[in-house]
C-alpha positions in Angstrom: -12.1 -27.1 -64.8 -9.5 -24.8 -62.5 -11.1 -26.5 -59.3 -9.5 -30.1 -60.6 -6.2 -28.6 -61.0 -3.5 -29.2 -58.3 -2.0 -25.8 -57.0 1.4 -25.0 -57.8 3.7 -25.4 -54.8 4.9 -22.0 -54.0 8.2 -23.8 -51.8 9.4 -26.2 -54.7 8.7 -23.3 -57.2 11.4 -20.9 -54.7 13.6 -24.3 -54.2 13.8 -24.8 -58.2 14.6 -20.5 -58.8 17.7 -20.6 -55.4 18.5 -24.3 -56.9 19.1 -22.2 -60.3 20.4 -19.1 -58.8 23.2 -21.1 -56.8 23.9 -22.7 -60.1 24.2 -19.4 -62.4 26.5 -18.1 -59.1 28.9 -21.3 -59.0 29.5 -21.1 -62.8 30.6 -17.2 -62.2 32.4 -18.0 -59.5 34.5 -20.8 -61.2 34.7 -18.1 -64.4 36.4 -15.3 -61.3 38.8 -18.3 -59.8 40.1 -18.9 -63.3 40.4 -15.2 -64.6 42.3 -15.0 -60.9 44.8 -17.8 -61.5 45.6 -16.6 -65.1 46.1 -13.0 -64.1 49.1 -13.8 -61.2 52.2 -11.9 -61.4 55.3 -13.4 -63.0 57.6 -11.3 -60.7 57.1 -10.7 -56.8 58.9 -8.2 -54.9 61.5 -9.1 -52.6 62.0 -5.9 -50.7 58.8 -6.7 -48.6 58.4 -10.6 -47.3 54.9 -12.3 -48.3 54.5 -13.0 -44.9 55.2 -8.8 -43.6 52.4 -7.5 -41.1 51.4 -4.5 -43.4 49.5 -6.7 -45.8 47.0 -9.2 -43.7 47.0 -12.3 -45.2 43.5 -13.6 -45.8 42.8 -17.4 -45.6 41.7 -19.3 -48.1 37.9 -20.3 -47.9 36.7 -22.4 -50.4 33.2 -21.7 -51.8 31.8 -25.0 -50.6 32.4 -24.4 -46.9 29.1 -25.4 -44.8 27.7 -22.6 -42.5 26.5 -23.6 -39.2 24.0 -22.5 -36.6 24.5 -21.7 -33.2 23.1 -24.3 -30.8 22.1 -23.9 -27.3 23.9 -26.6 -25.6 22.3 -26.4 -22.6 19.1 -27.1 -23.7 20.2 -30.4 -26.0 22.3 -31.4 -22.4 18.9 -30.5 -20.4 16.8 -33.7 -20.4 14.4 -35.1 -18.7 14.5 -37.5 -15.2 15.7 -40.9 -16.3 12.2 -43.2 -16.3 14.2 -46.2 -15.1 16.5 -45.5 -11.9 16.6 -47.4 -8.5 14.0 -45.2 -6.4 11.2 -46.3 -9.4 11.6 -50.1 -7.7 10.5 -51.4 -4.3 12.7 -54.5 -3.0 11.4 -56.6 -4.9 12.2 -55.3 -8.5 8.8 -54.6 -9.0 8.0 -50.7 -10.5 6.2 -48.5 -8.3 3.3 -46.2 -9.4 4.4 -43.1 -10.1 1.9 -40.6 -11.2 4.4 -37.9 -12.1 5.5 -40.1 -15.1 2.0 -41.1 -15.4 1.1 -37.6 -16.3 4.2 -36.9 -18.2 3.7 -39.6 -20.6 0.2 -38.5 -21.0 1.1 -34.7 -21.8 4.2 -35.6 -24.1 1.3 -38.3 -26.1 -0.7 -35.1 -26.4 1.9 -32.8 -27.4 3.7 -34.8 -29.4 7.6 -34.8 -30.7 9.4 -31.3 -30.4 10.1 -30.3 -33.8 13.3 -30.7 -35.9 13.7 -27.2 -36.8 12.4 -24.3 -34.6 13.4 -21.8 -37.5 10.9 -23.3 -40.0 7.9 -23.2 -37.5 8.5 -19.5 -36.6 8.3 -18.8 -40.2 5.3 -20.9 -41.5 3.6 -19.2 -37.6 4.4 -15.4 -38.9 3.1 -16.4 -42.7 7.0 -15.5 -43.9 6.8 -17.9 -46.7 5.3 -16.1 -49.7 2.2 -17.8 -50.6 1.6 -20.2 -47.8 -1.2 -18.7 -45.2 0.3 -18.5 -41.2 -0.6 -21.1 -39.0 -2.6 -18.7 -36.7 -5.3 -18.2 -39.5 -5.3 -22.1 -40.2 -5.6 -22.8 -36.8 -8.6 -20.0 -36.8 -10.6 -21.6 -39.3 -10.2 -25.3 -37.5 -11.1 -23.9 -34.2 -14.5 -21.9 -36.4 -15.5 -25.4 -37.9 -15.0 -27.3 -34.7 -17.5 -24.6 -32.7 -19.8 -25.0 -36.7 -20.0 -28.5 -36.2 -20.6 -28.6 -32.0 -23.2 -26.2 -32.3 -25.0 -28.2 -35.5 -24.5 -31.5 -33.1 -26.3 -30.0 -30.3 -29.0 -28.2 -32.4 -29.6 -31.9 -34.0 -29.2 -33.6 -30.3 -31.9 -31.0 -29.0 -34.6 -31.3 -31.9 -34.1 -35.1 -31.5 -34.8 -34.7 -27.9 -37.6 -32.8 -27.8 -39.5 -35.0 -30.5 -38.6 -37.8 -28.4 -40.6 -35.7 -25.4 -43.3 -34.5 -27.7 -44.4 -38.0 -28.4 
C-alpha cells in the first residue's frame, strides 16, 4: 500500500549527500596537506629574503574557518518603544491605558515571532528547495479550502433556514 508509506524527506536526503560530500572533500584535502609537507624543499635561496615584496605572502587559513554573514546592525539596534518607562505611570504608580501598546500587542499576537533565518523563508517562498512545493501554492490551496468550507457552511446554514421557514 504506497499511500501508507512515509515520503522520503527530500532536505535530510540533500543533508546526508553535502554531509558525505564534505567528508569525501576533508579526506582529499588532508591527503593535499600531507603530499604538501612531504614535498618542501631541503634548500631555500638566500639571494631573495622570504619576506621580499615580489612574492606576496599568503596567510595561512585553515580549512575549518567559519564563514559569516553580513548583519544589518541597524535593524538588530532598531527596537521597539520600551513598554515600561515613566510617562506609562500617573502619580500614583498606577499604568495608564495606552491603546498604542494595546494594539501593538494585539498585532505582534497575530503575527507572531520574526523568524530566525530570513534566508530559509525566501527559499522555501520561491520553491528553491528541490522537491518541497513554495509557500505561495500552499498558502493557495488553504485559502481554496477555507472559501470550500465557508461556502459548504453557508449552503448548510441556508437549507437549514429555509426548512425552518417552510414549516
Amino acid at each position: 500500500m504506497p499511500w501508507l508509506k512515509k515520503k522520503p524527506d527530500p532536505l535530510t536526503n540533500r543533508a546526508k549527500e553535502l554531509s558525505r560530500e564534505i567528508a569525501e572533500l576533508e579526506a582529499e584535502i588532508q591527503k593535499l596537506n600531507s603530499r604538501k609537507q612531504t614535498t618542501r624543499p631541503a634548500i631555500q635561496s638566500t639571494v631573495r629574503p622570504a619576506s621580499s615584496n615580489s612574492i606576496p605572502a599568503r596567510p595561512a587559513t585553515p580549512a575549518n574557518d567559519p564563514v559569516f554573514e553580513k548583519v544589518d546592525f541597524q535593524r538588530v539596534a532598531k527596537s521597539a518603544d520600551p513598554e515600561n518607562t515613566s510617562a506609562h505611570y500617573n502619580d500614583l504608580g498606577v499604568r495608564k491605558y495606552d491603546l498604542t501598546a494595546l494594539w501593538r500587542r494585539i498585532r505582534n499576537h497575530f503575527y507572531g515571532p520574526p523568524s530566525s533565518s530570513p534566508k530559509l523563508i525566501n527559499y522555501l517562498a520561491a520553491g528553491s528547495i528541490h522537491g518541497l512545493r513554495p509557500l505561495r501554492y500552499e498558502s493557495r490551496v488553504a485559502r481554496n479550502r477555507f472559501i470550500a468550507a465557508t461556502v459548504f457552511l453557508a449552503l448548510l446554514l441556508w437549507i437549514v433556514i429555509a426548512s425552518y421557514v417552510k414549516h
